[in-house]
DSSP file (Angstrom, degrees, kcal/mol; ACC not computed):
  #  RESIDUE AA STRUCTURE BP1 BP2  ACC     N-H-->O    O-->H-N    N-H-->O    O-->H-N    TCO  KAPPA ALPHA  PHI   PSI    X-CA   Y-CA   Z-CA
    1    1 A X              0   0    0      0, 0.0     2,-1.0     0, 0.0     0, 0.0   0.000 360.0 360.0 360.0 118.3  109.9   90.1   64.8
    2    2 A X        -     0   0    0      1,-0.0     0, 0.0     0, 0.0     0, 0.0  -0.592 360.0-143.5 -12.6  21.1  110.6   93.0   67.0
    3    3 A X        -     0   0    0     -2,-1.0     2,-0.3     1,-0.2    -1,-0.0   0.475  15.9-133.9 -89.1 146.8  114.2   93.9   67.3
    4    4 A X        -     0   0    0      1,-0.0     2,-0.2     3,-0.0    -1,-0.2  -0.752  21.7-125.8-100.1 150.8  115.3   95.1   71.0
    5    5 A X        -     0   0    0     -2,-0.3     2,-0.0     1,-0.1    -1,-0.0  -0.693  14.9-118.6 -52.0 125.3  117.4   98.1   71.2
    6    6 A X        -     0   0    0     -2,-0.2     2,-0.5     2,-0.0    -1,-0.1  -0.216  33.4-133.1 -60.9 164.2  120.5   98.1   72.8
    7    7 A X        -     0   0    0      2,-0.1     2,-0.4    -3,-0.0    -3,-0.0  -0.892  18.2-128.4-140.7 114.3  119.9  101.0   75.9
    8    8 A X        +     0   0    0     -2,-0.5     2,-0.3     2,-0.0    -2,-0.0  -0.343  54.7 138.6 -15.8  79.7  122.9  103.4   76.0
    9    9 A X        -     0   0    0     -2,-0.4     2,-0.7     3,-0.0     3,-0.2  -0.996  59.3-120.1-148.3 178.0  124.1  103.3   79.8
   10   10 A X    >>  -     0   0    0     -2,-0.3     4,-1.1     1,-0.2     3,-0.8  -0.954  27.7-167.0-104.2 107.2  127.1  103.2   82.1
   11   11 A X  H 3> S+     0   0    0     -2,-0.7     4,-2.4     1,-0.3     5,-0.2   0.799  75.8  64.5 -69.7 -31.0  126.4  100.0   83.9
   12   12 A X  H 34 S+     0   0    0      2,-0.2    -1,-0.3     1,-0.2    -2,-0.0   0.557 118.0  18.5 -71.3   0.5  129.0  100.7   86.3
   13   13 A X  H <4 S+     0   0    0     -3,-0.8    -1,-0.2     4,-0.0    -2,-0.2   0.483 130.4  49.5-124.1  -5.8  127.9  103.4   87.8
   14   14 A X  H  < S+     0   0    0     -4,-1.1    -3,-0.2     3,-0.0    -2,-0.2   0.530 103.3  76.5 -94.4 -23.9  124.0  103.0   86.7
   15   15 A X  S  < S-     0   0    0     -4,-2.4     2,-0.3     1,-0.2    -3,-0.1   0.962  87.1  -5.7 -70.9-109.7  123.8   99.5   87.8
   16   16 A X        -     0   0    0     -5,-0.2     2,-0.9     1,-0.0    -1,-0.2  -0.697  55.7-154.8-108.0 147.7  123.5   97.4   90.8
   17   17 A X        -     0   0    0     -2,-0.3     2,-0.3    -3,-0.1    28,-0.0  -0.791   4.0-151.9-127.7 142.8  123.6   99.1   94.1
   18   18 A X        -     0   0    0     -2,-0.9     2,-0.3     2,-0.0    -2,-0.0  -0.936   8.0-171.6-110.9 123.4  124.8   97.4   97.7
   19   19 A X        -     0   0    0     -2,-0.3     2,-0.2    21,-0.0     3,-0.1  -0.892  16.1-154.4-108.8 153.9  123.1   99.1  100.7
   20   20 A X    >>  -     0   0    0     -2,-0.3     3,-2.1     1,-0.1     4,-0.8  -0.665  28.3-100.8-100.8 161.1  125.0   97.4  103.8
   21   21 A X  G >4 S+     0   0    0     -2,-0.2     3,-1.7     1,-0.2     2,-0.9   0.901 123.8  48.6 -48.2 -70.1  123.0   97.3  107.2
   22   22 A X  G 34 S+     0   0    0      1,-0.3    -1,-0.2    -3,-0.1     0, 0.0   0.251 100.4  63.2 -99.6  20.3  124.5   99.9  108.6
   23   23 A X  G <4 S+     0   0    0     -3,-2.1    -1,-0.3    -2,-0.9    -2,-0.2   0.619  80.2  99.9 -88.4 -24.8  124.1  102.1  105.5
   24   24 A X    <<  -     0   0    0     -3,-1.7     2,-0.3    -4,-0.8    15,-0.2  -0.307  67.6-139.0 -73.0 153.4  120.1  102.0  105.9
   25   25 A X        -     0   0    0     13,-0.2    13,-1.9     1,-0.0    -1,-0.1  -0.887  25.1-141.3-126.3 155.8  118.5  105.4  107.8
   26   26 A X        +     0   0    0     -2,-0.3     2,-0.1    11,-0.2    10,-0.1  -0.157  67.1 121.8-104.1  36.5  116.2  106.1  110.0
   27   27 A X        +     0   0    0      0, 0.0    -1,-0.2     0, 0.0     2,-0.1  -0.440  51.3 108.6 -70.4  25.1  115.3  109.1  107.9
   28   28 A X  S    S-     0   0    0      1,-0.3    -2,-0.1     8,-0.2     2,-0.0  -0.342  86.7 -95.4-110.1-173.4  111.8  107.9  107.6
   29   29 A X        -     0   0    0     -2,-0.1     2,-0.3   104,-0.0    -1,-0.3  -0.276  52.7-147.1 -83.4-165.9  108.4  108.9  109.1
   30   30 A X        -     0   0    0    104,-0.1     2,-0.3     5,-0.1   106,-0.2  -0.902   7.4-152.3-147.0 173.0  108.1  106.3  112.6
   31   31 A X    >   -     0   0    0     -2,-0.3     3,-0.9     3,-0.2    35,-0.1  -0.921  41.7 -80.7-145.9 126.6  104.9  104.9  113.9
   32   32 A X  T 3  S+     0   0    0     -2,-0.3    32,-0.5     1,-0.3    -2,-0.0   0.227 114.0  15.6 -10.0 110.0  104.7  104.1  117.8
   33   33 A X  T 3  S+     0   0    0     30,-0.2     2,-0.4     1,-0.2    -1,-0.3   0.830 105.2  96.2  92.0   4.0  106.3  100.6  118.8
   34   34 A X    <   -     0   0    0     -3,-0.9     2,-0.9    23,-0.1    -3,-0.2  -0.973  55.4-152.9-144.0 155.7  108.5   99.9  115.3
   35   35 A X        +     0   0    0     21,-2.9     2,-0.1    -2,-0.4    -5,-0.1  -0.695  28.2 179.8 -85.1  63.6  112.2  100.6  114.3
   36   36 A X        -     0   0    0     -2,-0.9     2,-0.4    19,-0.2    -8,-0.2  -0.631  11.4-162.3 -96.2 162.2  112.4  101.1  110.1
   37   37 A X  E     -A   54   0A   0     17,-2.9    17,-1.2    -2,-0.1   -11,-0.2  -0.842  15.9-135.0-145.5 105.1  115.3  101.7  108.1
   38   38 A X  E     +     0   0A   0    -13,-1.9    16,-0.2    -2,-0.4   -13,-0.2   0.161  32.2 160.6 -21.7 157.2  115.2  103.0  104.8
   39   39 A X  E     +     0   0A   0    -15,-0.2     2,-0.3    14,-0.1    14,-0.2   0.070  67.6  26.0-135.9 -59.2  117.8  101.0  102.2
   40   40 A X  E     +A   52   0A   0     12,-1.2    12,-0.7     4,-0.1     2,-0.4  -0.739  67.3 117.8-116.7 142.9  116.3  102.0   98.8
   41   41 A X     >  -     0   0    0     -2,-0.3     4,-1.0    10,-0.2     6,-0.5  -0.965  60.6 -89.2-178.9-160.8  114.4  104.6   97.5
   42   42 A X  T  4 S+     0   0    0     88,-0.9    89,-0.1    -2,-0.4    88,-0.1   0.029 125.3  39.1-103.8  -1.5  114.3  107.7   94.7
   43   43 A X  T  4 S+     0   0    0     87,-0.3    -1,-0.2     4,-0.0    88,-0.1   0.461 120.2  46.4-161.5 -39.1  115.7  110.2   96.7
   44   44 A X  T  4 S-     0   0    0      3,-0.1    -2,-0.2     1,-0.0    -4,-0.1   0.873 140.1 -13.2 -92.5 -26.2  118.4  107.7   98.5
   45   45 A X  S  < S-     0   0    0     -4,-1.0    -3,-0.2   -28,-0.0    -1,-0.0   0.092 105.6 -95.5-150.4  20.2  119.9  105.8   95.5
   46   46 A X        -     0   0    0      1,-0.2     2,-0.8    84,-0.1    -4,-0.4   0.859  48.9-178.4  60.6  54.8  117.6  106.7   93.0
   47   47 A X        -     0   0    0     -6,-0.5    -5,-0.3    83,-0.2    -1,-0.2  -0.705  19.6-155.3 -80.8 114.8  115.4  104.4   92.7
   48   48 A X  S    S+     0   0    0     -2,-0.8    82,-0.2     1,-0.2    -1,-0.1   0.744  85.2   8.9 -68.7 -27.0  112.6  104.8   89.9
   49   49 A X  S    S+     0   0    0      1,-0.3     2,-0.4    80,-0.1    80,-0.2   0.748 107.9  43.8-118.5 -26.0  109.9  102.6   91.5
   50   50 A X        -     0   0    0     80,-0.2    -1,-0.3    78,-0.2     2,-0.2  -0.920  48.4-144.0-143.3 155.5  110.1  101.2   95.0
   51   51 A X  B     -B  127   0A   0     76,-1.3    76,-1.4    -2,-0.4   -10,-0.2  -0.504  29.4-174.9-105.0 166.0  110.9  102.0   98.1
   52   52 A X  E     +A   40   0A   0    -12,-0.7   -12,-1.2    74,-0.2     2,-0.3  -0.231  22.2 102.4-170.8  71.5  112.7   99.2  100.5
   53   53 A X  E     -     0   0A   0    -14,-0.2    72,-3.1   -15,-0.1   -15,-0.2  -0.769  46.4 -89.3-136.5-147.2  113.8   98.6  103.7
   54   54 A X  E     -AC  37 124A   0    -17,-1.2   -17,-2.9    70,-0.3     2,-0.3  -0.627  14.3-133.9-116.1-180.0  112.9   96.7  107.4
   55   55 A X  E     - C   0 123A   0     68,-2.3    68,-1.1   -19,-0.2     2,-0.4  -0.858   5.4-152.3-135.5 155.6  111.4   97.0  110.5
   56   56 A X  E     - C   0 122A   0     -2,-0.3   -21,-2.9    66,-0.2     2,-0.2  -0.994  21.7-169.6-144.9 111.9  112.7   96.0  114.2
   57   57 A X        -     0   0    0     64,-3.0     4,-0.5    -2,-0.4   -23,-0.1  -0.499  17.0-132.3-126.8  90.1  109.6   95.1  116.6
   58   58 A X    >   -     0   0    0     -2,-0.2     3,-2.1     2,-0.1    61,-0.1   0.731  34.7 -78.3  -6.7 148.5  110.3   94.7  119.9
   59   59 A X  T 3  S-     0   0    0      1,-0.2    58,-0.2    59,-0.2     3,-0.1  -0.443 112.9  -7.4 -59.7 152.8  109.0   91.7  122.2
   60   60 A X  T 3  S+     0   0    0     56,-1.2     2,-0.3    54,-0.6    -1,-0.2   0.575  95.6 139.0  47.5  20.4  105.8   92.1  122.9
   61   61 A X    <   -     0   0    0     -3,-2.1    53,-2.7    -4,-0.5     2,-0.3  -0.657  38.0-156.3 -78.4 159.9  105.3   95.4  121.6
   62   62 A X  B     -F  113   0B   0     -2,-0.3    51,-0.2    51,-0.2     2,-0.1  -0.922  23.0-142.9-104.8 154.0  102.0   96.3  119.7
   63   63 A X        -     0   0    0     49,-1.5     2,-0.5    -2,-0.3   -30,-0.2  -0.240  22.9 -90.3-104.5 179.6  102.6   99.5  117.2
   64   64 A X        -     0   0    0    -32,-0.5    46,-0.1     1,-0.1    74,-0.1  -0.737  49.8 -81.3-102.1 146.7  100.3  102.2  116.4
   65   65 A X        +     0   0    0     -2,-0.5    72,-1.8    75,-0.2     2,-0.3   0.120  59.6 138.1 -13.1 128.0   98.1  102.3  114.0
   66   66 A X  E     -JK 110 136C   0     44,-1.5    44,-2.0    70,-0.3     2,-0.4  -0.996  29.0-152.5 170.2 142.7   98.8  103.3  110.2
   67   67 A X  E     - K   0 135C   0     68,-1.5    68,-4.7    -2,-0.3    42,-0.1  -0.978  26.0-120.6-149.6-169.7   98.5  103.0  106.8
   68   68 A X    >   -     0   0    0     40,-0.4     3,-1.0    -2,-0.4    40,-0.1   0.075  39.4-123.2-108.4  26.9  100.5  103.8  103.8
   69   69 A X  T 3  S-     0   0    0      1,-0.2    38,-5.9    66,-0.1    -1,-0.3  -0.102  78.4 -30.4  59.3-126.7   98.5  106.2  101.6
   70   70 A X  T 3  S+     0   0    0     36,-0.2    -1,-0.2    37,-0.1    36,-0.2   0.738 112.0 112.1 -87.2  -3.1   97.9  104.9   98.0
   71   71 A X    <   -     0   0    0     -3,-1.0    58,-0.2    34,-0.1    -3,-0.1  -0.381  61.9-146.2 -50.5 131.9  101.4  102.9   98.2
   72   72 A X        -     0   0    0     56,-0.5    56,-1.2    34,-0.1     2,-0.3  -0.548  25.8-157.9 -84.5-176.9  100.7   98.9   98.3
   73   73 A X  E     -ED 104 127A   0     31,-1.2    31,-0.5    54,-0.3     2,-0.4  -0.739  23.7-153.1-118.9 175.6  103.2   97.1  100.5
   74   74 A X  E     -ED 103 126A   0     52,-0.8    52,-0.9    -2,-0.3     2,-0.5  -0.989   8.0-171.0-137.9 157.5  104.9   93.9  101.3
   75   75 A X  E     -ED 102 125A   0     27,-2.1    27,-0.9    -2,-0.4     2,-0.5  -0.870   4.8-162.6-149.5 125.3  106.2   93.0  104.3
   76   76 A X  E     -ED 101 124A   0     48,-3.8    48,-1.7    -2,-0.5    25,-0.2  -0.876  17.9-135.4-110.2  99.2  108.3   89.8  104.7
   77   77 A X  E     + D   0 123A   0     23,-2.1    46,-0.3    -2,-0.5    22,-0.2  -0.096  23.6 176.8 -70.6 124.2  108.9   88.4  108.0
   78   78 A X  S    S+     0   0    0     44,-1.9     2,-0.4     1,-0.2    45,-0.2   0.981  71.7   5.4 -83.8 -54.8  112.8   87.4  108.5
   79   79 A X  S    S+     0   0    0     43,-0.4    43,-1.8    -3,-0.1    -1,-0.2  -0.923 104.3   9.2-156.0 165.9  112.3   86.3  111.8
   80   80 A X  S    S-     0   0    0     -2,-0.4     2,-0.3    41,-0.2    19,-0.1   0.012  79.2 -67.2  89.9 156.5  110.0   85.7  114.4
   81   81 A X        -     0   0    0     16,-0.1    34,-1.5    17,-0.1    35,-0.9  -0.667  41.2-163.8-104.4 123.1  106.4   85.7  114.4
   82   82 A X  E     -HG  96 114B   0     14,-1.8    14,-2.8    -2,-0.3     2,-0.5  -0.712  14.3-151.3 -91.8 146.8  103.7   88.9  113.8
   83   83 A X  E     -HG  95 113B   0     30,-1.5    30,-2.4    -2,-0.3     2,-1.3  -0.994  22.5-156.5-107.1 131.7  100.4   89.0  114.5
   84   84 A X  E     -HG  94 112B   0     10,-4.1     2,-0.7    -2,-0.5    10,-0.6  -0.764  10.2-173.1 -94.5  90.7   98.5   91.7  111.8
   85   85 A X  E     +HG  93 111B   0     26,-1.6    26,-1.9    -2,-1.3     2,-0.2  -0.755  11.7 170.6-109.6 155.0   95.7   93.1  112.6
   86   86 A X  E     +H   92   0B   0      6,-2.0     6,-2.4    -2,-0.7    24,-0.2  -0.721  26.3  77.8-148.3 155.8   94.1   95.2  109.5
   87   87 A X  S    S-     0   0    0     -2,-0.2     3,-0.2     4,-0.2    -2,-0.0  -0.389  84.4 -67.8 126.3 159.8   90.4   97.0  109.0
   88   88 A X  S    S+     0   0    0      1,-0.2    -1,-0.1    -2,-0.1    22,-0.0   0.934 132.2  20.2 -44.6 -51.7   88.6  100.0  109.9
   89   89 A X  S    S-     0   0    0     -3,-0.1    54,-1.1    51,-0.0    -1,-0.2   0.201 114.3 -95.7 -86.4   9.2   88.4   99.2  113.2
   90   90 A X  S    S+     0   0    0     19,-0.3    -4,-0.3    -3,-0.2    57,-0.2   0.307  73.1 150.7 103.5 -29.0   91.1   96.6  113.8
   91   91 A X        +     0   0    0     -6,-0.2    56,-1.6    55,-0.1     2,-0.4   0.451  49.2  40.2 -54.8 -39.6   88.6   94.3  113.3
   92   92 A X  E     +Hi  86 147B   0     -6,-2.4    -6,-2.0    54,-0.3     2,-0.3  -0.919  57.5 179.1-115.6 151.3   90.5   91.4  111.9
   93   93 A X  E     -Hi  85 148B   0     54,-1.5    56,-0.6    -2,-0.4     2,-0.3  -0.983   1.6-178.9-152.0 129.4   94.1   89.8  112.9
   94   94 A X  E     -H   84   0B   0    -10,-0.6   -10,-4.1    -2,-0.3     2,-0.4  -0.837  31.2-115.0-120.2 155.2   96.4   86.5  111.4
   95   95 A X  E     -H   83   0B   0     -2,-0.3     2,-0.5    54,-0.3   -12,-0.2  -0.728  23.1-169.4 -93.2 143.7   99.3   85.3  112.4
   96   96 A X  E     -H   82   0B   0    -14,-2.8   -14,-1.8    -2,-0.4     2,-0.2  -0.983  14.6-158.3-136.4 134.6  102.3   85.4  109.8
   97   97 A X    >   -     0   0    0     -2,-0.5     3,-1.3   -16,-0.2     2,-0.4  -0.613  44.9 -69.0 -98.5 175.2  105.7   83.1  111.1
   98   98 A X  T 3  S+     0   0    0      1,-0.2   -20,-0.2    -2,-0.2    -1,-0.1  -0.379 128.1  45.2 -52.5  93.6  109.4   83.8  109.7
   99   99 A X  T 3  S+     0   0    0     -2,-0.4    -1,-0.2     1,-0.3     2,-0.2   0.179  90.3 110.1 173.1 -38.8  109.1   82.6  106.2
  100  100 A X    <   -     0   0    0     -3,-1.3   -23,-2.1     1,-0.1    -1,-0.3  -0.480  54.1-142.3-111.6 134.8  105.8   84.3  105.3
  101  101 A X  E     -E   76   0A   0    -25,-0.2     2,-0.4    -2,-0.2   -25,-0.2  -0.420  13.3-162.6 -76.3 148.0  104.8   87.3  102.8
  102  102 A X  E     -E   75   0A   0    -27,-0.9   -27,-2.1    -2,-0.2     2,-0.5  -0.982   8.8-150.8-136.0 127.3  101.9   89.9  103.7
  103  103 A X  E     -E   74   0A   0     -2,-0.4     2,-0.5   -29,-0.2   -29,-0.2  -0.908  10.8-162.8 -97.8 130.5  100.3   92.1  101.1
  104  104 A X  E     -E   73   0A   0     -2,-0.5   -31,-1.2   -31,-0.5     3,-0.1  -0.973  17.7-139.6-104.9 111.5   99.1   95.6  102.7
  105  105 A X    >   -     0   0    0     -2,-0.5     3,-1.0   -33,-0.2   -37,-0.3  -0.324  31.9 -80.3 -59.3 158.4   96.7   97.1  100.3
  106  106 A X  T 3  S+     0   0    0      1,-0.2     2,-0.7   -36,-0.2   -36,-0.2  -0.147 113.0   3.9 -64.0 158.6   96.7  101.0   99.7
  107  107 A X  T 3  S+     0   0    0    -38,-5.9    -1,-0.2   -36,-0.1   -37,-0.1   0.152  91.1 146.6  57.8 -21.4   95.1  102.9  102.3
  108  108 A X    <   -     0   0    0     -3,-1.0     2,-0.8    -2,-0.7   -40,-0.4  -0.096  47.4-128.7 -63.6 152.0   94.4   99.9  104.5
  109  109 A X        +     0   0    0    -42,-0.1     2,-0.3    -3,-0.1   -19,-0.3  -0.801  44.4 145.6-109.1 122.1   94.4  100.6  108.2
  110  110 A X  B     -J   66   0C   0    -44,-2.0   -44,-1.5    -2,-0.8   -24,-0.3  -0.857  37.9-145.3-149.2-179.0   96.8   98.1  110.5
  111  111 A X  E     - G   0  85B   0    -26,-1.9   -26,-1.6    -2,-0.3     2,-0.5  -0.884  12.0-147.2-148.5 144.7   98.8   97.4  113.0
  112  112 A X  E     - G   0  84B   0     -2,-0.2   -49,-1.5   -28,-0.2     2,-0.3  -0.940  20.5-175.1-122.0 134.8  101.7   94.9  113.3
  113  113 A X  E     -FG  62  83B   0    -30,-2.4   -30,-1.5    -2,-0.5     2,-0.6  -0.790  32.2-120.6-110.4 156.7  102.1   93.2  117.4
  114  114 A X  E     - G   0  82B   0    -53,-2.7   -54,-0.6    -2,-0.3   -32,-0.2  -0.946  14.1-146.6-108.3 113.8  105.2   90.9  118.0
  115  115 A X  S    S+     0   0    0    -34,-1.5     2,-0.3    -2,-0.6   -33,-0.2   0.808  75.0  83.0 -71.3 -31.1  103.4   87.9  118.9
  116  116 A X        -     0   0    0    -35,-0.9   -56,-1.2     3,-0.2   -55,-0.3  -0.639  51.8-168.9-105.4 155.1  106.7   87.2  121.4
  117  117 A X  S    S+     0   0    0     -2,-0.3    -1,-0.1   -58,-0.2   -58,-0.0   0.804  99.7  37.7 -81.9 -20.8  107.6   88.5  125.0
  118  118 A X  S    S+     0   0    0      1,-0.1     2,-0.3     2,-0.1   -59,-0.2   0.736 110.1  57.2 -80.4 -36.2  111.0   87.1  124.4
  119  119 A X        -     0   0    0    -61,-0.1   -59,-0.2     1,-0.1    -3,-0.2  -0.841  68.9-114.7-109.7 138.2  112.0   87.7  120.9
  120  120 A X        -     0   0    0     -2,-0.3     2,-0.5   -61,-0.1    -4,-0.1  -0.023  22.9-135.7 -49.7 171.6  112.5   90.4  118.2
  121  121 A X        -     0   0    0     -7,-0.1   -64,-3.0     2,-0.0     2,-0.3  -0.966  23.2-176.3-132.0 105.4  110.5   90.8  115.2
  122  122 A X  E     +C   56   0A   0    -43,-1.8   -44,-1.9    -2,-0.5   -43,-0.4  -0.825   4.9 170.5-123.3-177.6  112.2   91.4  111.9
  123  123 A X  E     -CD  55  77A   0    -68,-1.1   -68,-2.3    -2,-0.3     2,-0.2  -0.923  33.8-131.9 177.8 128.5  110.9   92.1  108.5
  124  124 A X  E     -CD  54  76A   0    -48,-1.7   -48,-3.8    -2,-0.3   -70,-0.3  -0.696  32.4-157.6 -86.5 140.6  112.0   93.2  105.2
  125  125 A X  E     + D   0  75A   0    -72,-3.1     2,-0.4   -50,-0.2   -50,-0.2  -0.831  16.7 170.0-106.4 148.0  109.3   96.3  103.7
  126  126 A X  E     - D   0  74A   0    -52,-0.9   -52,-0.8    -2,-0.3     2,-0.4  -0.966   8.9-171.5-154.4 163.5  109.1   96.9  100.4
  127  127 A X  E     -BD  51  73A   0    -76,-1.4     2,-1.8    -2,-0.4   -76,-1.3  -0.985  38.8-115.6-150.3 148.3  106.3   99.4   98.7
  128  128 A X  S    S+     0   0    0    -56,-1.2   -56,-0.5    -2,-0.4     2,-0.2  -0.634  96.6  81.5-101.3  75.8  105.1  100.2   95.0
  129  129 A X  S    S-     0   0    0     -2,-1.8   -78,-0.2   -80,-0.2    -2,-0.2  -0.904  71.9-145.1-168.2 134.8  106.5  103.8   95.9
  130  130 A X  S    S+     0   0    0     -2,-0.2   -88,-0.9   -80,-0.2     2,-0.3   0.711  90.9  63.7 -82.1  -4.2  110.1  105.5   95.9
  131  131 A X  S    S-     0   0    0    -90,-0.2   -80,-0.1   -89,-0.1    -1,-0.1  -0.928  89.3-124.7-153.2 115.4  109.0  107.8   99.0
  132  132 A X        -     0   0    0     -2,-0.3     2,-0.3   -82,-0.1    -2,-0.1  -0.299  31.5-164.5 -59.6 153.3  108.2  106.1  102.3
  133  133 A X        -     0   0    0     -4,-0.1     2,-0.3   -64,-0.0  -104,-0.0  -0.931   8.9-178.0-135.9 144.6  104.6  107.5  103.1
  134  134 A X        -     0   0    0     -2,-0.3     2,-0.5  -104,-0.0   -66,-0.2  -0.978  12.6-179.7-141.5 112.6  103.2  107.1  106.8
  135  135 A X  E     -K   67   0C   0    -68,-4.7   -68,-1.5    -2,-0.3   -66,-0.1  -0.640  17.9-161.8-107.4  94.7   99.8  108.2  107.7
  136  136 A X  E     -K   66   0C   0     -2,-0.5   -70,-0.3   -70,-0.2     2,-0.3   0.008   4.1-157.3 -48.2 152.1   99.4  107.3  111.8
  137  137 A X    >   +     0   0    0    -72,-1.8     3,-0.8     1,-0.1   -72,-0.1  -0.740  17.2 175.2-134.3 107.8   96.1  107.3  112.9
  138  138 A X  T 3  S+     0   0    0     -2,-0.3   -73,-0.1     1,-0.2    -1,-0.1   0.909  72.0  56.1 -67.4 -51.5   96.3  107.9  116.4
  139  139 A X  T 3   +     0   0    0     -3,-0.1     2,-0.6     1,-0.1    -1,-0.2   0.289  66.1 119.8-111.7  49.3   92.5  108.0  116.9
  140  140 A X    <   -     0   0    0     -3,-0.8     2,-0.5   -75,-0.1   -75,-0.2  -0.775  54.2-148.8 -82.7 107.6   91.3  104.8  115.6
  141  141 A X        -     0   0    0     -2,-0.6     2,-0.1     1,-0.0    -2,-0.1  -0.671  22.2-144.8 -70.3 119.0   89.6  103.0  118.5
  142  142 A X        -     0   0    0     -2,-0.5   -52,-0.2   -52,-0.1     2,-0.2  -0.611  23.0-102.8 -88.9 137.8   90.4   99.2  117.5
  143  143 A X        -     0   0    0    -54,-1.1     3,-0.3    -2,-0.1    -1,-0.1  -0.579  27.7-130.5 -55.3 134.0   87.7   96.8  118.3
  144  144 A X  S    S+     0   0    0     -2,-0.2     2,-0.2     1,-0.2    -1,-0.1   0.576  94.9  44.2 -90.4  -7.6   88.5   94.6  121.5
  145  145 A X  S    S-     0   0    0    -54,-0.0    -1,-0.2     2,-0.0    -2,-0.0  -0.557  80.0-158.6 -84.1  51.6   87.8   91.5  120.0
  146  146 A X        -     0   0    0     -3,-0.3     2,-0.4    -2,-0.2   -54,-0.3   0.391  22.8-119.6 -62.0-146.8   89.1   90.9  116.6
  147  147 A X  E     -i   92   0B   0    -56,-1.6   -54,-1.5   -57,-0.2     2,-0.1  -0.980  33.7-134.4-123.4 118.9   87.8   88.4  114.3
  148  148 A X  E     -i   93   0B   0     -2,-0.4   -54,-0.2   -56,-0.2     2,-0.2  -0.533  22.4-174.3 -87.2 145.4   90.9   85.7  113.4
  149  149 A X        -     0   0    0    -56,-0.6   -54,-0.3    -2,-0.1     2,-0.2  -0.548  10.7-156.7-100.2-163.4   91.5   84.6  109.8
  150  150 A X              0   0    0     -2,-0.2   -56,-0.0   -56,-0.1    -2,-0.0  -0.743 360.0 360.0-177.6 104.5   93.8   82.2  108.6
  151  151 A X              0   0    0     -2,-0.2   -57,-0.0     0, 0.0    -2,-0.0   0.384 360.0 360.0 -70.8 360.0   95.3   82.1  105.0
């Protein structure tokens, strides 16, 4: 049998770490159309693996294009409903309601719309990164039709 090692830290000051909302920055890169705010990362609280915080998307905005270099993502909607569209071109788009998880693959190129003219759109990020990465792509012509899926 194995025997664990005890690991030699100060849990109080090494341990669990509270960002409050109004702690979170907007020290991040931005993309067209979205609000984020940092909470966690290597560089703000020392985080060893991930990066962490949300997104604010107006009604009826769509954002610009993007992806997240070789980081994967998640993106959790808290509330309101997103539409995602993802591809080279844009080419395909689902709906994800307040409830529901999204994996973004590295590199992939999307776009997040707020499917309402009335309501915000919010969403917890979180990314297998300490270091937000944002690549825009401003001139990716989206196709005008996309193709729906449905998970």
């Amino acid at each position: 049998m194995t025997e664990l090692k005890p690991i030699t830290r100060d849990w109080k000051t090494e341990g669990i770490r509270v960002v409050a909302p109004q702690a979170r920055s907007a020290d991040t890169p931005e993309t067209k159309g979205m609000n984020r705010r940092a909470a966690i990362s290597g560089s703000r609280n020392g985080s060893s693996a991930l990066w962490a915080g949300t997104n604010l998307i107006r009604p009826g905005t769509i954002t610009g294009a993007h992806h997240h270099g070789h980081l994967e993502s998640i993106i959790y909607v808290v509330s309101g409903t997103a539409l995602m569209r993802w591809g080279e071109r844009l080419e395909y788009i689902t709906r994800a309601e307040a409830g529901s998880f999204l994996l973004v693959p590295p590199y992939m190129p999307h776009q997040e719309l707020n499917a309402s003219d009335t309501e915000d759109l919010h969403c917890a990020l979180v990314r297998s990164g300490t270091e937000e990465i944002v690549v825009n792509l401003p001139d990716l012509v989206p196709v005008d039709e996309p193709e729906w899926v449905t998970f």
